[in-house]
C-alpha positions as CSV (number, residue, x, y, z in Angstrom):
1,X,3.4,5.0,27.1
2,X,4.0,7.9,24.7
3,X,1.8,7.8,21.3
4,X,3.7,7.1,18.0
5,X,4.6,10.2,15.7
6,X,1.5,10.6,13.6
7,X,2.5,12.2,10.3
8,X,1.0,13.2,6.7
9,X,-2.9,12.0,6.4
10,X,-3.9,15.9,6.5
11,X,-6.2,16.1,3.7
12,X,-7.9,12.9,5.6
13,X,-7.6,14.4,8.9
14,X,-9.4,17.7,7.6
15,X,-12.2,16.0,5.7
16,X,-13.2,14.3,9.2
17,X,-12.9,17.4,10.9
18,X,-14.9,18.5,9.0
19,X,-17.6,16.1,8.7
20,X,-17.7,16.4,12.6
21,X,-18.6,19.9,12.0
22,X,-21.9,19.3,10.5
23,X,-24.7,19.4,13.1
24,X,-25.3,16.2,12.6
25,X,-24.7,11.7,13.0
26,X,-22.1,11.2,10.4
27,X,-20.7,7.9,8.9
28,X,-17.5,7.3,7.3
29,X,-16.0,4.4,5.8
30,X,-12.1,4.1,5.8
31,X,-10.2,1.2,4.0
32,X,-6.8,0.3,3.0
33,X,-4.3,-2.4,3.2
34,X,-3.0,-4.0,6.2
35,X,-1.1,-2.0,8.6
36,X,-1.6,1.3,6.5
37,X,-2.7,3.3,9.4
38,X,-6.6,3.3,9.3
39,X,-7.3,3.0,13.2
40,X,-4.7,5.2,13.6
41,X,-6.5,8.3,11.7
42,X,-9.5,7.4,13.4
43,X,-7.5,7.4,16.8
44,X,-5.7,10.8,16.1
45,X,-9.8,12.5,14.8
46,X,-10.8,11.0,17.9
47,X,-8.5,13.3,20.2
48,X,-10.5,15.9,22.1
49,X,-13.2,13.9,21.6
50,X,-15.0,10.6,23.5
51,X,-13.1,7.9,21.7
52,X,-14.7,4.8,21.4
53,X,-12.9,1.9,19.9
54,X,-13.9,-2.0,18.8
55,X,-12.1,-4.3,16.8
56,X,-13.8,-7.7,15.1
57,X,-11.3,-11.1,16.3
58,X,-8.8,-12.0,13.3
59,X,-10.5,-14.7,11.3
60,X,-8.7,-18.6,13.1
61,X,-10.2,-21.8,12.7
62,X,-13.2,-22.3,15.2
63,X,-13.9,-18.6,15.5
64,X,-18.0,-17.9,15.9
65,X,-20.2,-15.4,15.5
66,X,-20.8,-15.8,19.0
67,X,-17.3,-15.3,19.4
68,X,-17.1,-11.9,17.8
69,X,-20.3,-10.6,19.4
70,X,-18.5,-11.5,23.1
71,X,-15.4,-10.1,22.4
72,X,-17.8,-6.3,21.5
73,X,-19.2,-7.2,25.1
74,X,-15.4,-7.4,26.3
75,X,-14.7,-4.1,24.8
76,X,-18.0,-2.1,26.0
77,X,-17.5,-3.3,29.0
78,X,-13.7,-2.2,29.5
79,X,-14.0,1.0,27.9
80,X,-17.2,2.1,30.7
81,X,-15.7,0.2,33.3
82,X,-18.4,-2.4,33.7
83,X,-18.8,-5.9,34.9
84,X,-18.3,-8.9,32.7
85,X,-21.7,-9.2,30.1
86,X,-22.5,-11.3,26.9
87,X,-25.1,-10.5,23.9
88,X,-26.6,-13.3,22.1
89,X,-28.1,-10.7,19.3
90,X,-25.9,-7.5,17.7
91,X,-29.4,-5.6,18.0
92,X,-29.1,-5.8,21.6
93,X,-24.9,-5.5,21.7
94,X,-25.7,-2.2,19.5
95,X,-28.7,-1.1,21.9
96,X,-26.5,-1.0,24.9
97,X,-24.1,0.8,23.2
98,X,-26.7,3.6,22.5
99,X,-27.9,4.0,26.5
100,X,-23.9,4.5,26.8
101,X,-23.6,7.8,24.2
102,X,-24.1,11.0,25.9
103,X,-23.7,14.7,23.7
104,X,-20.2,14.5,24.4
105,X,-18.8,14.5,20.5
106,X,-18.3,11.0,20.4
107,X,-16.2,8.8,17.6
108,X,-16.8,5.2,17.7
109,X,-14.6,3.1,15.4
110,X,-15.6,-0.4,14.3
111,X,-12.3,-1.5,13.4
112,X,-11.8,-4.3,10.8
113,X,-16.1,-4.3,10.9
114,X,-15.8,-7.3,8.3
115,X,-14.0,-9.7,10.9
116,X,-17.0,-8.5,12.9
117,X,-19.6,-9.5,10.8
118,X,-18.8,-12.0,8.4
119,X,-20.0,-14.9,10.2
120,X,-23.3,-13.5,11.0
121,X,-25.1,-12.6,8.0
122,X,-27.8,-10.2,10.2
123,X,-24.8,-8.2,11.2
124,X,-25.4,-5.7,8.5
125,X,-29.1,-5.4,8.0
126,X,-29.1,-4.4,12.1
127,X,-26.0,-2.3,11.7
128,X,-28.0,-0.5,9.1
129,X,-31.2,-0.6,11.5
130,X,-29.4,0.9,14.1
131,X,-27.9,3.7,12.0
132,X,-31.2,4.6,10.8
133,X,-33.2,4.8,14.0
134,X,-31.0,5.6,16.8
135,X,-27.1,6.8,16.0
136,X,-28.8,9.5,13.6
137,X,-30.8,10.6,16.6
138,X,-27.3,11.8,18.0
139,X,-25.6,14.8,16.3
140,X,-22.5,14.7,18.0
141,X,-21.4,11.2,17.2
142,X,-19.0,10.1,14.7
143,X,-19.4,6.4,13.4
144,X,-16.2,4.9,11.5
145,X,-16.2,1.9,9.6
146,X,-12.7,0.5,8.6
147,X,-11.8,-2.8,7.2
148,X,-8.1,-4.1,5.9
149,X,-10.4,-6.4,3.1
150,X,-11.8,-3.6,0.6
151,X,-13.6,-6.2,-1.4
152,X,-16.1,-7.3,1.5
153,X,-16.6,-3.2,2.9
154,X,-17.0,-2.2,-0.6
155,X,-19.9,-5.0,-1.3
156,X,-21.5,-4.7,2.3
157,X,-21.1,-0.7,3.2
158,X,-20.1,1.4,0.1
159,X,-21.7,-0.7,-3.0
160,X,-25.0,-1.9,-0.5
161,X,-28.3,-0.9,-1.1
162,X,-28.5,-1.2,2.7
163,X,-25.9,1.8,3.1
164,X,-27.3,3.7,-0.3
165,X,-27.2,7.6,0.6
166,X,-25.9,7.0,4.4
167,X,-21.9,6.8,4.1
168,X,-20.7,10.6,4.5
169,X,-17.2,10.3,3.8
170,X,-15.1,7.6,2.0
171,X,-11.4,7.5,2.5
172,X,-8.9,5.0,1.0
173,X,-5.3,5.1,2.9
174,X,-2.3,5.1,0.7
175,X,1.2,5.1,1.6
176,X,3.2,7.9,3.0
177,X,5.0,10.0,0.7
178,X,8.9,9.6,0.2
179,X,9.1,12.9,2.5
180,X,6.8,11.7,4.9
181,X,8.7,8.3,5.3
182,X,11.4,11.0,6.0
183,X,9.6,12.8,8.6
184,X,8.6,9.7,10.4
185,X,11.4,8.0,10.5
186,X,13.2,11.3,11.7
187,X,11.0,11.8,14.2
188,X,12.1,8.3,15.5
189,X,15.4,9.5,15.5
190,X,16.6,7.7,12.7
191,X,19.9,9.2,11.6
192,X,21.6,6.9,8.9
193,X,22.3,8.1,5.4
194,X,20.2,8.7,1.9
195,X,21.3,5.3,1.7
196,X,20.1,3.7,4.5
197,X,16.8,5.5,4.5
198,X,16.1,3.9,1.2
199,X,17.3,0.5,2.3
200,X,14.4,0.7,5.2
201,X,11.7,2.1,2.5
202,X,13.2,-1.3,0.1
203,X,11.9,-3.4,2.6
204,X,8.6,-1.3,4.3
205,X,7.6,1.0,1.4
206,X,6.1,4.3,3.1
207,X,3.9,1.6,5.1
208,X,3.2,3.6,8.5
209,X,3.3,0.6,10.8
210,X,6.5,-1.2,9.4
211,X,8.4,2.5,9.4
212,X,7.2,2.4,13.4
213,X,9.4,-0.7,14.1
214,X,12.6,0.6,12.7
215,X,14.7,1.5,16.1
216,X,16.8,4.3,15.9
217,X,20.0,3.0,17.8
218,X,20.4,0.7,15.0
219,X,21.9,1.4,11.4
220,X,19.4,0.1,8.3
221,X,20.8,-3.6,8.3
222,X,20.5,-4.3,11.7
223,X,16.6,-3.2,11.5
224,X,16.4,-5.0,8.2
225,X,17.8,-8.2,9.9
226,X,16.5,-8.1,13.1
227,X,12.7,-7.8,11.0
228,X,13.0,-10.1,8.5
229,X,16.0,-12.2,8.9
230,X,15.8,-13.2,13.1
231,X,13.9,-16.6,13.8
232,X,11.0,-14.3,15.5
233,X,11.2,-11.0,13.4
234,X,7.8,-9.2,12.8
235,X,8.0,-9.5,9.4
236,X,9.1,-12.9,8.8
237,X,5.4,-14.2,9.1
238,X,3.5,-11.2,8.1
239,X,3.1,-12.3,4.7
240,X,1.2,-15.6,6.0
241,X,-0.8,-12.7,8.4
242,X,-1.7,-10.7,5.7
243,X,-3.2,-13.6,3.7
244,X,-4.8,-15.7,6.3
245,X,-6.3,-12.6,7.7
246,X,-7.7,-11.3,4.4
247,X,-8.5,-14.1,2.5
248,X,-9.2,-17.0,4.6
249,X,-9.5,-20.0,2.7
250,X,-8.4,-18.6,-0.9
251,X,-5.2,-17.5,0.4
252,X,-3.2,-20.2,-1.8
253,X,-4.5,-18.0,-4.7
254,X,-3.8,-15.1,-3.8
255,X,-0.8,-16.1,-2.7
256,X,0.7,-17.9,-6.0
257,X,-0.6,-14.5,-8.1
258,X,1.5,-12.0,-6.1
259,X,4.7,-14.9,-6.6
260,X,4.0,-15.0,-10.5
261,X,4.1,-11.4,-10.2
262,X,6.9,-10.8,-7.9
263,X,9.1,-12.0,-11.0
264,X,8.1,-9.1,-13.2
265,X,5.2,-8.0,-15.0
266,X,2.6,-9.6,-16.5
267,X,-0.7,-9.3,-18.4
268,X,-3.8,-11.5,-17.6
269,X,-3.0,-14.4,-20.0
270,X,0.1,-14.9,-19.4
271,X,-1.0,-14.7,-15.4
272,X,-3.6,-17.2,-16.7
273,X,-1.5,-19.8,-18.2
274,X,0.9,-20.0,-15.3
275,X,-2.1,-20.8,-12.9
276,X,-3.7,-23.2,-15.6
277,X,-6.9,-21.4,-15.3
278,X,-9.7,-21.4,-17.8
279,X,-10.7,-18.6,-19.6
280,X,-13.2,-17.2,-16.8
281,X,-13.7,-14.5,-15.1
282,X,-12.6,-16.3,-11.8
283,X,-9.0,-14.4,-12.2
284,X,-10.3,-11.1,-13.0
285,X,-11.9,-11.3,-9.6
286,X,-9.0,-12.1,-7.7
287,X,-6.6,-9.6,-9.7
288,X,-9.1,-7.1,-8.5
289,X,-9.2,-8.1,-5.1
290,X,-5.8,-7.6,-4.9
291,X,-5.7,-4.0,-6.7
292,X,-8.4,-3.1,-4.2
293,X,-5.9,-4.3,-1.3
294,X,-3.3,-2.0,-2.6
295,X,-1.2,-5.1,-3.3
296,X,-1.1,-5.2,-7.2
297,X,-1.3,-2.3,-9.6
298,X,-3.0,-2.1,-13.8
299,X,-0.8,-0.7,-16.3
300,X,-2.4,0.1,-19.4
301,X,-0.2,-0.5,-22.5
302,X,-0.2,2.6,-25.0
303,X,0.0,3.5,-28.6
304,X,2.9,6.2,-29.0
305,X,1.3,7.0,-32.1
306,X,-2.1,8.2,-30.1
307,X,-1.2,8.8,-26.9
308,X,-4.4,6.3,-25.7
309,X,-4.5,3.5,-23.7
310,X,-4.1,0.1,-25.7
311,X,-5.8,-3.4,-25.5
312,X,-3.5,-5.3,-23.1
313,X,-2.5,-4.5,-19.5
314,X,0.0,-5.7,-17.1
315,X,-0.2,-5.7,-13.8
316,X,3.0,-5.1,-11.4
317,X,3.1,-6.1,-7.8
318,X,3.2,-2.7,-6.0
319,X,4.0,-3.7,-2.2
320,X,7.7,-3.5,-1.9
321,X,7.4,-5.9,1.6
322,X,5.5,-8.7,-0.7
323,X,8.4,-8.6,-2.9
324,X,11.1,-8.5,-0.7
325,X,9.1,-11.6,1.3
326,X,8.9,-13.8,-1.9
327,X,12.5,-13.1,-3.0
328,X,14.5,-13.0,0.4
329,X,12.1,-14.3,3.1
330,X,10.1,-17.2,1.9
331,X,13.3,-18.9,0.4
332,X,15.5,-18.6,3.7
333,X,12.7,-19.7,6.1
334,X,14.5,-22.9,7.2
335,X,17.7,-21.0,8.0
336,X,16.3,-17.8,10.0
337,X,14.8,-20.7,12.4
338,X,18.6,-21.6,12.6
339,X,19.8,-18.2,12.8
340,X,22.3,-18.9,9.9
341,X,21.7,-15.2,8.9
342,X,22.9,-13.8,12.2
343,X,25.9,-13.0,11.5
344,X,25.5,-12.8,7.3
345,X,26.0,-9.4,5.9
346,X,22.9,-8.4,4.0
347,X,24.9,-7.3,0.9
348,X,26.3,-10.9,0.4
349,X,22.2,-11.8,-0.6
350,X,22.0,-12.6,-3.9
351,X,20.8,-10.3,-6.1
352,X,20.9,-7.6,-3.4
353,X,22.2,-4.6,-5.1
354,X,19.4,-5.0,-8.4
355,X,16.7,-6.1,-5.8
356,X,16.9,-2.4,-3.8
357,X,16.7,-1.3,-7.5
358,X,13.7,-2.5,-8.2
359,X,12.3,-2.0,-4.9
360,X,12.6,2.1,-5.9
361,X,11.4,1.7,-8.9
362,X,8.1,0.9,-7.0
363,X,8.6,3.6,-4.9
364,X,9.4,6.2,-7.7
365,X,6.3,4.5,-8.9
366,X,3.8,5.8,-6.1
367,X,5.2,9.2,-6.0
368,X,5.7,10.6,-9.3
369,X,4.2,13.7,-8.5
370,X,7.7,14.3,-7.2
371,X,9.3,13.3,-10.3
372,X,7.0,15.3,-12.1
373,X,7.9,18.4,-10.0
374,X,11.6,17.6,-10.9
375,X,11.4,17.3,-14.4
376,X,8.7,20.7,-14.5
377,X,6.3,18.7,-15.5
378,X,2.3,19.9,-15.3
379,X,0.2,16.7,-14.6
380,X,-2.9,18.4,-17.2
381,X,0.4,18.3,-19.8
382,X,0.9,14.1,-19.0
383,X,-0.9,12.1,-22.1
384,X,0.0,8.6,-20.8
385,X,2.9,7.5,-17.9
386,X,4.0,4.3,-17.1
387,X,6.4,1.4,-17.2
388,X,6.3,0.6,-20.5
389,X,7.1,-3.1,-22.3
390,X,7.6,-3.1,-25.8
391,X,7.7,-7.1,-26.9
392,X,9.7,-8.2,-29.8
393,X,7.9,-8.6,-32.8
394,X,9.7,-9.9,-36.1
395,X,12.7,-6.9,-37.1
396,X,11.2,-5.2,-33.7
397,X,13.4,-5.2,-30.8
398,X,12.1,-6.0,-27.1
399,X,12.6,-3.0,-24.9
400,X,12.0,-2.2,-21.2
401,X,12.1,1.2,-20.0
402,X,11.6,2.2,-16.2
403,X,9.3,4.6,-16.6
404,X,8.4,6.5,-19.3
405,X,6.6,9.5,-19.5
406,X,4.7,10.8,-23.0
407,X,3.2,14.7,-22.8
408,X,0.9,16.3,-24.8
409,X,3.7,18.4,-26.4
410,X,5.1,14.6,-28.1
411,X,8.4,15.0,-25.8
412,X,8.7,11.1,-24.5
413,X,10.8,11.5,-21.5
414,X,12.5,8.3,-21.1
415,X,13.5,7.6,-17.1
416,X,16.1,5.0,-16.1
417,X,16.4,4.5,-12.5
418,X,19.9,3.7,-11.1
419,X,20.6,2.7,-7.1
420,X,24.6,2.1,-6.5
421,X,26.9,1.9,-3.9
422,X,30.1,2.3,-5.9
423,X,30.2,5.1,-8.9
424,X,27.8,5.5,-11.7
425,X,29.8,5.9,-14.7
426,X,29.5,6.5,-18.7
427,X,28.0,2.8,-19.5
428,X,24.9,3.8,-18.1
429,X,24.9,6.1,-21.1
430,X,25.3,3.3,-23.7
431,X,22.4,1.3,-22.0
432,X,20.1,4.1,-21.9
433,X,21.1,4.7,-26.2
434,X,20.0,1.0,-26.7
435,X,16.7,1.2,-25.5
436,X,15.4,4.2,-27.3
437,X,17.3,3.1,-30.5
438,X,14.7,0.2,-30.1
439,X,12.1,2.1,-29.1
440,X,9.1,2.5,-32.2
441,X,8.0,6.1,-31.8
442,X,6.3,8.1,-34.0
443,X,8.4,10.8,-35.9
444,X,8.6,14.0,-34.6
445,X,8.6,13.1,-31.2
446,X,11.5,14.3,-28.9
447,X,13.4,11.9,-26.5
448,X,14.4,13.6,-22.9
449,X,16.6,11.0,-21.4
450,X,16.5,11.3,-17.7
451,X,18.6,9.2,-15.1
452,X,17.1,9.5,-11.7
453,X,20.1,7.8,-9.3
454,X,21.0,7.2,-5.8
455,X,24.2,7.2,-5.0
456,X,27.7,8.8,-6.5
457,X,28.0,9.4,-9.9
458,X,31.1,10.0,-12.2
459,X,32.2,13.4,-13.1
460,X,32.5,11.8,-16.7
461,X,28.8,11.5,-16.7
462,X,28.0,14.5,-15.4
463,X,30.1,16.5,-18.1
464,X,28.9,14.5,-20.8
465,X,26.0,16.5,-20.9
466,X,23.2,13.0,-22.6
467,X,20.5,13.7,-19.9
468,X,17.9,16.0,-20.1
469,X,17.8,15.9,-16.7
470,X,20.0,13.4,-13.6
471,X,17.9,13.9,-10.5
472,X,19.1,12.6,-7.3
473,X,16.3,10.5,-5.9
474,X,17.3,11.7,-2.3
475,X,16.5,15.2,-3.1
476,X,13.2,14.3,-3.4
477,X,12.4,13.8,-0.3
């Protein structure tokens, strides 16, 4: 069976190569949401080399330590072609390992290491013995430590005292690019239009696994329905995966944040009087867990005035599949296990057309190097860049604005973002005046309007000449 197109990840790929270049037992740690690609890196390093692969069983009701340490045995023994065995101890599961490594250059990947050994609490103190006293005893291997729940590999393996001058490398997966969603999804032979490309990203984000499923034969809706919208589409219980798999028991928490969040921002009270939770630090922790997840992002409020960050953030949920789940999926649960949508154009959803809106917004959001290119923009120039909120206050209007971008030079370049089927005219212009007429801003700072837009726009807009700039979002990719 042919291998999946691997693409971007080269800055990750090289620092591997290199650390396999050192003469000496490496360890690297590699972390990132679900599905982001980690075992897939690890699995492209590993070419040309002895590839050696284990994954920990996904956390279910009655699973054992025991459990775990047999399914290792299951592994080692498939991967050298041996007869069934068991290990009662990981000090002996990790020993036999060792009498298997030759000076082959050898990369053995302990995939989601924290399903492995969270149940046993010796896991880690032998892991860590076994590093010390035999893996480093063979230059040519490569040990890789991944884990989908960054909270538990950053307080067992990067934060440990255990792991304290051992971890070689530290990589945290983000998603693809907009133009490496374009390459992959090319590769595939996907041929629909701008459109339809960012229809796919509204739903997947530049998510490496969920671009894999999309099937080229089939136009953007018919992937889109076929994953989310059909009785056993792969997507239709992922959210229940992701949060049984990653948080176990509090997954009810975790799950009722990223709703509260799905319907816009919010700062930590507000987050804290929705949940009824007292004033602890209990909902730090879990807002937190979720940043570290890649799930939820911080944005700092700023003073115009200064240019610094202010007292208040707001945090924004980041993951365009989470919010497409809670809007479109977790509603309509009891009619995609009657296939009511089977025959439903997706553009008769409610909401549809502002929801693919917002979705780029979080996509802009991820790669504004990009926008930052289009606008000439030099990152060292940036003073602050966000969404920004500015709440009504007495005579002071309320005003949300997209993203807005403040530069050293006191130019505030004030980006609305605009997805349409049907034309873009002139009104966009009057909704753009509004919000910087109630925008508080300093004197002698400029306003640079900018309309980033997919789809056609009128030639009445065009000519009037508002924007500073109208960039076309597919020309970014």
């Amino acid at each position: 069976m042919a291998m999946k197109p691997f693409v971007g990840r080269e800055r990750e790929l090289q620092s591997l190569k290199d650390l396999s270049q050192s003469g000496r037992a490496c360890l690297a740690v590699i972390k990132g949401r679900r599905r982001i690609g980690k075992s897939r890196l690890a699995e492209e390093f590993g070419k040309g080399k002895k590839f050696l692969p284990f994954s920990g069983l996904a956390p279910a009701k009655g699973v054992t330590a025991q459990d775990q340490r047999d399914a290792f045995a299951r592994q080692l023994a498939t991967l050298f072609q041996l007869p069934p065995f068991t290990f009662t101890d990981w000090s002996d599961a990790f020993a036999y390992l060792s009498r298997c490594l030759t000076a082959t250059p050898t990369v053995i990947l302990f995939d989601e290491i924290s399903w492995m050994g969270s149940k046993d609490p010796t896991f880690i103190p032998k892991l860590k013995v076994w590093w010390d006293l035999v893996l480093q005893n063979h230059p040519s291997v490569v040990l890789i430590l991944c884990s989908s729940i960054s909270t538990w590999i950053d307080k067992n393996i990067i934060n440990s005292t255990a792991f304290f001058g051992r971890v070689s490398l530290y990589l945290e997966l983000i998603e693809l690019s907009l133009p490496q969603c374009k390459k992959l999804l090319t590769l595939q032979g996907f041929k629909g239009s701008d459109l339809d490309f960012f229809k796919i990203l509204s739903v997947a984000g530049g998510v490496p696994w969920y671009l894999e499923q999309i099937q080229a034969h089939h136009s953007a809706d018919e992937n889109i329905k076929r994953l989310c919208f059909e009785k056993n589409g792969l997507l239709v219980h992922e959210f229940d995966r992701i949060f049984n798999d990653l948080f176990s028991s509090r997954g009810e928490v975790y799950k009722k944040i990223i709703q509260l969040l799905s319907q816009g921002m919010k700062d930590r009270a507000a987050l804290q009087n929705a949940m009824a939770y007292s004033p602890s630090g209990t909902l730090s922790d879990h807002l937190k867990a979720l940043e570290i997840c890649g799930f939820v992002s911080k944005h700092p409020t700023w003073s115009l005035k200064t240019g610094k960050p202010g007292k208040s953030t707001l945090y924004r949920l980041c993951d365009n599949y989470l919010r497409f789940y809670t809007h479109y999926i977790e509603p309509n649960l009891a009619k995609i296990e009657q296939g009511s949508f089977l025959d439903m154009p997706l553009s008769s959803l409610r909401g549809w057309e502002s929801m693919l809106g917002f979705q780029l917004e979080n996509l802009l959001l991820k790669n504004r190097s990009l926008i930052y290119r289009a606008l000439g923009i030099h990152p060292q120039d940036l003073l602050m860049d966000n969404p920004y909120l500015q709440k009504a206050a007495g005579s002071k209007q309320g005003c949300q604005i997209d993203y807005l971008i403040q530069t050293q030079s006191n130019t505030l370049f004030v980006c609305e973002v605009k997805m349409r089927r049907r034309e873009l005219g002139l009104e966009v212009i009057d909704a753009m005046k509004a919000k910087i007429d109630a925008l508080v801003r300093p004197k002698g700072v400029g306003i640079a309007p900018v309309l980033l837009h997919l789809g056609p726009i009128s030639n009445a807009l065009l000519e009037s000449r508002y924007f500073y700039r109208i960039i076309d979002i597919a020309d970014l990719c």
